[in-house]
N, C-alpha and C positions, 0 to 999 in steps of 0.2 A: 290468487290474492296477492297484493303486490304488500312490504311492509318498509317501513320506514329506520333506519337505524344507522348507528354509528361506528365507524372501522376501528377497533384495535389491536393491541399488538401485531401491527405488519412488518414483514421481513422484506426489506424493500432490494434487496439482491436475490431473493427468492420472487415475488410477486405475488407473496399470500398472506394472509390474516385473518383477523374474524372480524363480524358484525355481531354486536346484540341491538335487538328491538327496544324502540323509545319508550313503547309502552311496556315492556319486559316480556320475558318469554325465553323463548329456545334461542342460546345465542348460534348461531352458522359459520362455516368453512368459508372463506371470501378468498377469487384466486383472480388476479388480470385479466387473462381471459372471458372471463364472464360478463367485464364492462360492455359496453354497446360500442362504444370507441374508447380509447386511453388515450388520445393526445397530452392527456396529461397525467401525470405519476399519481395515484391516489398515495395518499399517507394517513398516517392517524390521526382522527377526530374529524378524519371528512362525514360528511352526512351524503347517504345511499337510499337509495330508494331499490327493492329488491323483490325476488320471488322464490320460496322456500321448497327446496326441493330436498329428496333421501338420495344417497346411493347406494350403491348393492351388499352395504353393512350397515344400513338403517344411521346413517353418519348424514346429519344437519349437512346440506352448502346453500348458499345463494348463488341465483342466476337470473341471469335477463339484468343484469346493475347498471344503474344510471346515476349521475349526482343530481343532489338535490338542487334546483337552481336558485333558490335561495339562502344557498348555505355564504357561509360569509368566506369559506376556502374552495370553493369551485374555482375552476380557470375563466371563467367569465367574470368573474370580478375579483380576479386577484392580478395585482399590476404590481411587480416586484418595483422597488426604488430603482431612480438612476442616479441616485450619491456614490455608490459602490462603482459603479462606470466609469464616471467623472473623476473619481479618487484613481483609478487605473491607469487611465488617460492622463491625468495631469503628472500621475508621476514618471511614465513613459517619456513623456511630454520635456520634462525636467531634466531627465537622466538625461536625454537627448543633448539637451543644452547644454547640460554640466559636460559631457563629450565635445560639442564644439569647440569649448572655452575651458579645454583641455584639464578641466577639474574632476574628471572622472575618467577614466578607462574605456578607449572605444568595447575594448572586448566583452566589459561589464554590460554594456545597452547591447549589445551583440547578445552576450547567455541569456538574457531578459525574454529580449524579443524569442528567440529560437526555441528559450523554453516554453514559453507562451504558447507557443504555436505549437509544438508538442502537445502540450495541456489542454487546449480546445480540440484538437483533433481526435486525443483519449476521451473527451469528455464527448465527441457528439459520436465515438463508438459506442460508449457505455450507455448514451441513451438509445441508440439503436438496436443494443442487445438487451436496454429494460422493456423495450416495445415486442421483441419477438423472444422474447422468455430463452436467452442463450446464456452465455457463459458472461459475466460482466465484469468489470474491472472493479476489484478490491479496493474499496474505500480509502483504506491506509496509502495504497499507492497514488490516488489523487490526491491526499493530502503531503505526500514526500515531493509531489511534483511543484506544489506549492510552497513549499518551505526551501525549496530551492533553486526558486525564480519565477515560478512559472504563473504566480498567483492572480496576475493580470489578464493570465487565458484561462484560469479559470473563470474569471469573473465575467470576462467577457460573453462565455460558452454559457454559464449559467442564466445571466439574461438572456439570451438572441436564444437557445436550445430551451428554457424554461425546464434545466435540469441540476436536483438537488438545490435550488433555490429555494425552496419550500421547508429542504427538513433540518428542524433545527436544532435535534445534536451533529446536523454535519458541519451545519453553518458556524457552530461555537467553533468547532473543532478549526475549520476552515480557516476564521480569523484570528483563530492562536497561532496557526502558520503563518500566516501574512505579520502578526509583529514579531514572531521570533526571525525570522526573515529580515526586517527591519534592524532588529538589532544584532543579527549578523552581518549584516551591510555596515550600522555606525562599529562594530569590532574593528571590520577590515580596513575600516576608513581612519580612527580613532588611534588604535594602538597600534606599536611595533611590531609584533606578531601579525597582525594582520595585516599592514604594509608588506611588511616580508614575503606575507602568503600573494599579496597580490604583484608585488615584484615579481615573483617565484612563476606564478600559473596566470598570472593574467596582464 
């Protein structure tokens, strides 16, 4: 008998959580694994379609899980924006020119890009190790990669990988790095102190 219900509280660096039934009942152990595919990260409040099984401590899990395809956060109709892309880009885009036209620091669009590129490469491991349940990279360390250049591979990683795009205390957290970033950038640009530093190291 297949049952209908919705994920919560999942540990999405573990790849487990529960399901309770829409009509109520016995809520179940839900683990990665047990999807039919995971192309895509399940997170909380997805809706599952499932089959209730014991194991050998009489301990509720679901198996055989599929999403509901009507649910309104399946990966078949969830199409992240591309404002966030475009906002990457044009500022890449910028820094670049501000570089030509000698108003910004070649080395500055140099950290940018390099960290970038660092930051999508962490990002399509850490999706790689949420797919085969290994050791995955600590949250906080995606977000320090972010707060110190790197934010535009993240963004980039998260559309094209469709990873952590979805969950949204990362996403809050995400875009508090990208303005404190920001206004680490108008410091070094702005005051004396941060001229200095960027005389000094860059």
């Amino acid at each position: 008998m297949r049952y209908q219900g919705k994920i919560s509280g999942l540990k999405d660096d573990q790849g487990f959580g529960f399901v309770s039934p829409n009509v109520g009942g016995q809520k179940a152990f839900v683990h990665i694994k047990a999807f039919f595919q995971h192309s895509y990260r399940p997170v909380d409040g997805d809706l599952i379609t499932y089959e209730l099984a014991k194991d050998e401590k009489s301990r509720y899990y679901a198996k055989n899980i599929q999403f509901v395809a009507e649910s309104s956060t399946s990966s078949e109709y969830y199409k992240p924006s591309l404002i966030p892309t475009y906002f990457a880009i044009l500022f890449l885009v910028l820094l670049f020119l501000l570089t030509l036209n000698n108003q910004a620091p070649l080395n500055l669009f140099v950290v940018y890009f390099c960290i970038s590129a660092i930051t999508f490469i962490i990002y399509a491991k850490d999706k790689l190790a949420s797919k085969n349940n290994s050791q995955r990279t600590p949250e906080n360390t995606l977000h320090l990669l972010s707060f110190v250049g790197g934010w535009p591979g993240a963004i980039f990683s998260q559309k094209i990988l469709h990873h952590k795009s979805k969950n949204e205390a990362f996403q809050t957290t995400f875009w508090m790095t990208v303005f404190l970033n920001f206004l680490a950038i108008a410091w070094l640009q702005l005051s004396d102190g941060g001229k200095n530093f960027i005389n000094a190291f860059i």
